[in-house]
C-alpha positions in Angstrom: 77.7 82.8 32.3 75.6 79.8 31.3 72.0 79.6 32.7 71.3 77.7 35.6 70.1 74.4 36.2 68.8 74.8 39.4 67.3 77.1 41.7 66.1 77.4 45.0 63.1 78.7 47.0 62.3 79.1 50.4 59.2 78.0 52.4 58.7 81.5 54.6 57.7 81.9 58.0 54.1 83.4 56.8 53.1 80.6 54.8 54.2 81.9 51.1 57.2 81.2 49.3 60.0 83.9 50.0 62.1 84.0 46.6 63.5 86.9 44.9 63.2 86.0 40.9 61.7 83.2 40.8 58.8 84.4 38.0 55.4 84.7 40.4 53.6 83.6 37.4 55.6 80.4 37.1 58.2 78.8 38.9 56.6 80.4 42.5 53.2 79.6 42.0 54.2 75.8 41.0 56.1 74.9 44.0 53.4 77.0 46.2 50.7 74.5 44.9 53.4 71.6 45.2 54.4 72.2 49.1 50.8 72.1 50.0 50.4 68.7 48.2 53.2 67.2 49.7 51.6 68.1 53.6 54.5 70.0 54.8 54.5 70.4 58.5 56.3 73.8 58.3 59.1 72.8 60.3 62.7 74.6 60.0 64.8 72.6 58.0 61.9 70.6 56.4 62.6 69.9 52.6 61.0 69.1 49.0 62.6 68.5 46.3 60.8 69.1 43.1 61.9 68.1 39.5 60.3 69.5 36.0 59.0 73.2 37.6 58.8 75.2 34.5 62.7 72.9 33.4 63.8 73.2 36.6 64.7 71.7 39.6 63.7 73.6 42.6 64.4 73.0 46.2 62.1 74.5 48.5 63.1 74.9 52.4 61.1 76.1 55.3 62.8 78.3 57.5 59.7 77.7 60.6 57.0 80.0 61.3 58.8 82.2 64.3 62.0 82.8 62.8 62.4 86.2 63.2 61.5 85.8 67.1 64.8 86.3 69.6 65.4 83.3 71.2 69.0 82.7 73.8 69.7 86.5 73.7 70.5 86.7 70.4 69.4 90.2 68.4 66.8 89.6 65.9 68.9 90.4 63.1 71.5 87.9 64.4 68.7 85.5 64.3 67.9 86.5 61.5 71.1 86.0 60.0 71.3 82.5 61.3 68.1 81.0 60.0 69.7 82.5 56.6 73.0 80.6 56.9 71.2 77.0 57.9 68.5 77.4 55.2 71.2 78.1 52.8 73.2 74.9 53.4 70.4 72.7 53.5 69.2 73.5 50.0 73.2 73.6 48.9 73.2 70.0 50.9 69.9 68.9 48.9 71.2 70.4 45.5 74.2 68.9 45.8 72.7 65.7 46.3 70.6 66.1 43.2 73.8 66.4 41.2 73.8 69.8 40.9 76.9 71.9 39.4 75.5 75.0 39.0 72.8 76.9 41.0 71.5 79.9 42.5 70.7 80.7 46.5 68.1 83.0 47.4 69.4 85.5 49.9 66.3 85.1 52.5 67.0 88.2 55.1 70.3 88.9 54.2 72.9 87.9 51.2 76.2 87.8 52.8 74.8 85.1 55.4 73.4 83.0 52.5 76.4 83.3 50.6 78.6 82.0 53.9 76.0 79.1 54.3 75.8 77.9 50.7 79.6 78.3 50.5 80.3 76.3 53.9 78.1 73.7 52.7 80.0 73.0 49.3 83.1 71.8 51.7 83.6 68.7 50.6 87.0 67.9 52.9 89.4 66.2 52.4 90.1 64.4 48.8 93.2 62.5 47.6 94.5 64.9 45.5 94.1 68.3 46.9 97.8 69.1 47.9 98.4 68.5 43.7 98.7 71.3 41.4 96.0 70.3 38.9 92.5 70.7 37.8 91.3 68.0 38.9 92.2 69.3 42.5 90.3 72.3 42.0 87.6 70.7 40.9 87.0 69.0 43.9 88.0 71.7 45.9 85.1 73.7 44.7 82.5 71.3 42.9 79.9 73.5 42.7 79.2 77.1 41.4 76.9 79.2 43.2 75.2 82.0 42.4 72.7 84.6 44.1 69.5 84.3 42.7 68.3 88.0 42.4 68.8 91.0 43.5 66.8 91.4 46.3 68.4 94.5 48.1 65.4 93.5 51.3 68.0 91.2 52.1 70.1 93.6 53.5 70.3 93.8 57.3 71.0 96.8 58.8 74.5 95.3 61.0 75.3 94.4 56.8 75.0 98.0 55.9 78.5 99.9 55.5 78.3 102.4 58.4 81.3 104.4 60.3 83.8 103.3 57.1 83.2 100.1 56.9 82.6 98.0 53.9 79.5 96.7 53.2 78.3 92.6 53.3 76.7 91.4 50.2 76.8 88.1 48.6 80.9 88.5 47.3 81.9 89.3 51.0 80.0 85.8 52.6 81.5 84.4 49.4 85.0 85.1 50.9 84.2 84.7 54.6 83.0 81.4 53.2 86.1 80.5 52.0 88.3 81.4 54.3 86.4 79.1 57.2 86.9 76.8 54.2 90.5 77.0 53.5 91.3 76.8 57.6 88.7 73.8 57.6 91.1 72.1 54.6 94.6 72.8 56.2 93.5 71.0 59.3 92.1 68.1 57.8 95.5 67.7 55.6 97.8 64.9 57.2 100.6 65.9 58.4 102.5 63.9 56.1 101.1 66.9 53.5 100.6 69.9 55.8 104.5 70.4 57.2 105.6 73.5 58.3 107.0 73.9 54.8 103.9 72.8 52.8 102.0 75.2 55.1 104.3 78.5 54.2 104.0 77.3 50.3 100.9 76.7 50.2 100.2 80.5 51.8 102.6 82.2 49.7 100.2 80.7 46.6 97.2 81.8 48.4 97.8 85.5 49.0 99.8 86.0 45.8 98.4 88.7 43.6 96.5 90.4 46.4 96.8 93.6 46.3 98.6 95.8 49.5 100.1 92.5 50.8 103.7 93.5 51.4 105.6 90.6 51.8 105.0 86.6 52.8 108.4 85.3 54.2 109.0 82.0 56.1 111.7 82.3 58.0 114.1 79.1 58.9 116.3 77.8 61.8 119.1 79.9 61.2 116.8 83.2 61.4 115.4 82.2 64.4 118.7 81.4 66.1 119.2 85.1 65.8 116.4 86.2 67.2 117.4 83.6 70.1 113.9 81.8 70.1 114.9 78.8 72.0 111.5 78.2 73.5 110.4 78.0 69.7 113.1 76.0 68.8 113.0 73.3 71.8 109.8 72.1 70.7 111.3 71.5 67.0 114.7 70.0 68.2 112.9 66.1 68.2 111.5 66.5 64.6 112.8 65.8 61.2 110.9 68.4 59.6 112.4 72.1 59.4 110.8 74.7 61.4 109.5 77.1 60.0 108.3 81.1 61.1 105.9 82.2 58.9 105.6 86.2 58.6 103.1 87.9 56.2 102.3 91.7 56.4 98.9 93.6 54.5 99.0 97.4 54.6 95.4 98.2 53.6 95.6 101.0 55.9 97.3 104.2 56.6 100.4 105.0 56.4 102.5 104.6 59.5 99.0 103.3 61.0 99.6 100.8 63.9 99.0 97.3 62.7 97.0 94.3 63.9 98.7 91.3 64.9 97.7 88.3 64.6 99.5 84.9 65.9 98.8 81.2 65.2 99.9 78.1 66.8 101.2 76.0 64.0 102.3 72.5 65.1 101.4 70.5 62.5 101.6 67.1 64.5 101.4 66.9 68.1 102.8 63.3 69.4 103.4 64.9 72.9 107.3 64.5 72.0 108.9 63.0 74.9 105.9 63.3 77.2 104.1 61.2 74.1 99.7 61.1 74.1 98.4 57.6 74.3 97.9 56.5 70.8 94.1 56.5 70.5 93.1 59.2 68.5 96.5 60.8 68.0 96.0 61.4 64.6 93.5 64.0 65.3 96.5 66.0 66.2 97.5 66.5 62.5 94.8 69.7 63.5 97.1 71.1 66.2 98.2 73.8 63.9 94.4 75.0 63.8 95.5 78.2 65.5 97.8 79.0 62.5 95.4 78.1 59.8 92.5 80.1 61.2 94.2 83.0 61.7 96.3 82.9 58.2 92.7 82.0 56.6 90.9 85.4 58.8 94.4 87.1 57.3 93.6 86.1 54.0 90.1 87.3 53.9 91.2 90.5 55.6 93.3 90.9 52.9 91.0 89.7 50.0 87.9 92.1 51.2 91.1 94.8 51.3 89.7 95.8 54.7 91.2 99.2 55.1 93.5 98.3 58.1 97.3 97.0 58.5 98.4 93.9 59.9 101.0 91.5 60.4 100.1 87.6 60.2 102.8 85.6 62.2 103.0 81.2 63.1 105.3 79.6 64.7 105.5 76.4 62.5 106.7 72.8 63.9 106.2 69.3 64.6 106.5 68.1 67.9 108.5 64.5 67.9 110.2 62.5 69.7 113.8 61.5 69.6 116.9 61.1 70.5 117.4 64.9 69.7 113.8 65.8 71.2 113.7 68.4 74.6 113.6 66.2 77.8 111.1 66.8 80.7 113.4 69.0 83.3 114.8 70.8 80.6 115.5 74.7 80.7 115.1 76.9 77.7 115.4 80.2 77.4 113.0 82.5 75.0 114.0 85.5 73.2 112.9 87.9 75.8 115.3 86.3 78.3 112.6 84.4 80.5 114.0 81.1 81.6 111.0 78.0 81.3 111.5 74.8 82.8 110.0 71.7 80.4 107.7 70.1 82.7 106.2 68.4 80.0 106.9 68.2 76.6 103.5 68.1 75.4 102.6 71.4 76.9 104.5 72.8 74.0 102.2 75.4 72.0 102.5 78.2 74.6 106.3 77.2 74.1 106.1 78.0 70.2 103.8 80.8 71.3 105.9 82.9 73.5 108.6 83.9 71.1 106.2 84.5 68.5 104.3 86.9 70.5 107.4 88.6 72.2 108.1 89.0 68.3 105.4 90.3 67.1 105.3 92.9 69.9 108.5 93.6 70.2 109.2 94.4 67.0 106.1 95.9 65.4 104.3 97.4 68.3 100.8 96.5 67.3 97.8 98.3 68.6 95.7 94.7 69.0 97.3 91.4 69.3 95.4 88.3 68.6 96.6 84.7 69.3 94.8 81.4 68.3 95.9 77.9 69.4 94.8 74.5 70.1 96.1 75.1 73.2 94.8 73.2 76.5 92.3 69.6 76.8 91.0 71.6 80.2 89.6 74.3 77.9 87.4 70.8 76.0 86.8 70.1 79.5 85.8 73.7 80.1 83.5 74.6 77.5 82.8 71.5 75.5 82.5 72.0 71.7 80.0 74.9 72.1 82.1 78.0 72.9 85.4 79.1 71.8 87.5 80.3 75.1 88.9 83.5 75.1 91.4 85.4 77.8 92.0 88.9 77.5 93.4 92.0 79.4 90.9 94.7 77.7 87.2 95.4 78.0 87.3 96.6 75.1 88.6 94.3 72.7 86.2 91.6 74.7 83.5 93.7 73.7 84.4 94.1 69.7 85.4 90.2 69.7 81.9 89.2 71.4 80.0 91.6 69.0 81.5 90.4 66.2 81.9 86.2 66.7 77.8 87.0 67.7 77.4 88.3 64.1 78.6 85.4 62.4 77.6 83.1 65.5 81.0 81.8 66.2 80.6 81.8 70.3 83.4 83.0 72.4 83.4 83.2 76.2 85.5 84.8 78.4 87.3 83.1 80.7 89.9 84.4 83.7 92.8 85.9 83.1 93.9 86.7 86.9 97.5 86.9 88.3 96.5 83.9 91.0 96.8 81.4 88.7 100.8 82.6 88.7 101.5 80.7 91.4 101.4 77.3 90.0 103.8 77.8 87.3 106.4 80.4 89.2 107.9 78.1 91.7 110.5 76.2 89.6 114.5 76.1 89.3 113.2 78.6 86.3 111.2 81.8 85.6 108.7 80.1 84.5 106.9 76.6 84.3 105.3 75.6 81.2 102.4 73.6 82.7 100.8 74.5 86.3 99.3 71.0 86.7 95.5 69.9 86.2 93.3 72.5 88.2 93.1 75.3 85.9 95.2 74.4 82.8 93.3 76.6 80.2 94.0 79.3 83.0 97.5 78.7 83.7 98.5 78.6 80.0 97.1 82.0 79.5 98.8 83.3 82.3 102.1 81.8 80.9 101.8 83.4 77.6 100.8 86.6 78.9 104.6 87.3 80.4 105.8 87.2 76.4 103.5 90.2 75.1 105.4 92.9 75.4 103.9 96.4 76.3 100.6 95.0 77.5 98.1 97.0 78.5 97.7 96.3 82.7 95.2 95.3 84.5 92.2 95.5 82.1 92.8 99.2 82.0 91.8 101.3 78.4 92.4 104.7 80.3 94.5 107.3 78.3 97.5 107.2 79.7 97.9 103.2 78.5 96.8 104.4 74.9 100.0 103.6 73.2 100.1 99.5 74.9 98.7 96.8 73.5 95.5 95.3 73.7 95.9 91.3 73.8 93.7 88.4 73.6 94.6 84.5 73.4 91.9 82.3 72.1 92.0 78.9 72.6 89.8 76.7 70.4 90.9 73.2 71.6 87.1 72.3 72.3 85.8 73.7 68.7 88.7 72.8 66.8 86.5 69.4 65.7 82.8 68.3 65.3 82.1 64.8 65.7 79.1 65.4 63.2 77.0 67.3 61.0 74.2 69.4 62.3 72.6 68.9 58.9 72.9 72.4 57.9 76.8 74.6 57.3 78.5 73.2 61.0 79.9 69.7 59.1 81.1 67.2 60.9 85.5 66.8 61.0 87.6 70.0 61.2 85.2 73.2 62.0 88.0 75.8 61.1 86.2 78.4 64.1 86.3 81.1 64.6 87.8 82.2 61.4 84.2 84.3 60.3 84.6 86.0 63.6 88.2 87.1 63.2 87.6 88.8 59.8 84.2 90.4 61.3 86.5 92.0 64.2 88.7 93.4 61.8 85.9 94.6 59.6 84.4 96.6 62.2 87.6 97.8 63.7 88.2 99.7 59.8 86.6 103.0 60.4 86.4 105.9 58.3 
């Protein structure tokens, strides 16, 4: 590996330079006497850049002088963690910007959160030429190398630390959590004349190929799902040009015979409203409305990549949602695969439509332990929670309790929201079983509600008791308020598509792989 260019220090919270092998005698000492001269404030975030240090350029970064201190009710190490993730980024941001190729991150308190903030930073979104096969594409898809400047095992927390079976996180493993957030944050930013439901099955097909225990990566077409009588699924595709596709990929990192987890993604990769069309200002945002299918493919593909020692099955229902002539009609009645009737109130209420069959499916068929789901889903859940918090409904304690541990780890904020039988009432009386929408007051609520009738074998009531231990624990998250940033924070959260909560995903299912 060729020597790099450029390296990094860090302006610590006691003053001193915190940097693993930069030589004391040298490189350290330098930029220690440089920092001073320049009349740093100490601030978090504050920068120097400084060229000629012993032939190289080094960026130095304060992290503030009470970062390890618990601030919001955050752990110290998540803290911790944090501070390491936005120091990271700035000095990848500043490196960058000194027309750096090739440099090396000091891992501060702990590697793997370096690694995800240097990596995050090096997005560089969308280009021209990324849905081309050539090397000029990868090239700009990763412009940088970056490498972990020492070997500094202090900068292991302990929540990093490979307890109860599961694997460690080290600078390879924030690599690939990195990446993934990456790879979700570049599939939503395609345009939907790129990302169809076809480019989207390709393009996954490419990325897991090669990985080892991943069993199979089908997309399924019209005909297929005809069989398996998904006519909600296949209303919302009727008005669209573009085949549908039913992505299904299966990883079997785990035991034998070992119930799988599922995970399920919203994939409409444009959303005009179809019949019921969206004004035209800032439709083309919906290109992103398959977010819920690229964040949980990308969380599949880490899963897979880390060969986290469980089994899973990945499943998206993939479609446009257009209108025309052929295109579903507000009082229509469809019918989903588990016989429920749904009257169309409105055709833009059409992700829990795509989302029932797929999770009667997935249920149905493969009798998960844990089903996830991830959509786009409601503009009351933006209303709801803003851009801060990624909504989540669920009918187990428990698997609130692993998801909130684990999206706090990698700071990826969910918040539970109500999940109550009341909200039935707006969406039961129809000509129909069901109703897809339930009107304004409560939309996130309603929807949840909706697609909880399609899980089949749920676990009631909230209960984990023993006699419910074969059911299935459930959660839908809906990340229509976090799905976009309208800008940069300066540090790894860019501004455009966020690709959240895809860290958090992989971090459940890394601490759900026990021994």
């Amino acid at each position: 590996m060729a020597t790099p260019d450029v390296y990094l220090a860090v302006k610590g919270s006691e003053g001193a330079l915190h940097s693993t092998n930069v030589a004391p005698s040298a490189v350290s000492t330098e930029v220690e006497r440089l920092w001073k001269l320049s009349r740093a404030n100490d601030k978090a975030g504050e920068i120097r850049t400084f060229y000629g240090v012993d032939g190289k350029t080094v960026v130095a970064v304060s992290t503030g002088k009470d970062s390890a201190t618990k601030k919001g009710g955050e752990t110290e190490e998540n803290k911790l963690k944090e501070v390491t993730r936005k120091t990271a980024a700035i000095a990848t941001h500043a490196l960058k910007a000194a027309h750096s190729k090739h440099f090396q991150i000091d891992p501060l308190h702990s590697a793997h959160a370096a690694a995800v903030g240097a990596t995050l930073a090096s997005f560089d979104g969308f280009q021209s030429n990324h849905h081309k096969s050539t090397t000029a594409a990868k090239a700009k898809l990763d412009p940088v190398t970056i490498d972990l400047l020492g070997t500094n095992s202090a900068a292991t927390l302990e929540s990093d630390k490979g307890v109860d079976g599961r694997i460690a996180l080290d600078w390879e493993t924030g690599k690939i959590y990195g990446r993934a957030q990456n790879l979700a944050r570049e599939l939503m930013e395609l345009p939907a004349n790129i990302c169809t439901p076809t480019y989207f099955c390709d393009r996954a097909a490419k990325e897991f190929e090669g990985i080892a225990n991943v069993a199979s990566v089908e997309a399924h077409d019209l005909a297929w799902a005809e069989e398996k009588k998904m006519g909600s699924f296949i209303s919302v595709s009727r008005g669209s040009d573009e085949p549908l596709r039913f992505l299904e990929i299966h990883y079997n990192g785990g035991k034998a015979g070992e119930k799988p987890l599922a995970l399920v993604g919203k994939g409409i990769t444009f959303d005009s409203g179809g019949i019921s069309l969206k004004p035209g200002a800032a439709m083309k945002e919906m290109r992103a409305d398959m977010g819920g299918a690229a964040v949980t493919l990308s969380a599949a593909w880490a899963i897979a990549k880390l060969q986290i020692p469980i089994n899973y099955v990945f499943v998206a229902a993939l479609t446009e949602n257009m209108p025309s002539g052929k295109a579903t009609k507000p009082g229509d009645i469809v019918t989903a695969a588990n016989g429920v009737t749904i009257e169309v109130d409105n055709t833009d209420a059409e992700g829990r439509l795509v989302l029932a069959d797929a999770l009667y499916y997935v249920s149905s068929t493969y009798k998960p332990h844990t089903v996830i789901d991830a959509a786009t889903l409601t503009g009351a859940m933006m209303i709801a929670l803003g851009n801060q918090f990624t909504g989540v409904f669920t009918n187990s304690e428990s698997l609130w309790e692993e998801l909130n541990e684990s999206s706090a780890a990698e700071r990826e904020r969910l918040w539970r929201m109500p999940l109550d039988e009341g909200y039935m009432s707006q969406i039961g009386g129809t000509g129909a079983d069901l109703c897809n929408t339930g009107g304004r007051l409560g939309g996130a609520c309603t929807a949840a509600v909706f697609l909880k009738r399609f899980v089949d074998g749920l676990i009631v009531d909230g209960s984990d008791n023993e006699d419910q231990e074969n059911l299935i624990r459930w959660c839908h998250v809906d990340l229509a308020g976090t799905m976009d940033s309208a800008k940069s924070d300066g540090a790894y959260s860019l501004g455009g598509m966020t690709g959240r909560p895809v860290r958090a995903l992989i971090e459940f299912a890394r601490r759900s792989a026990t021994a």
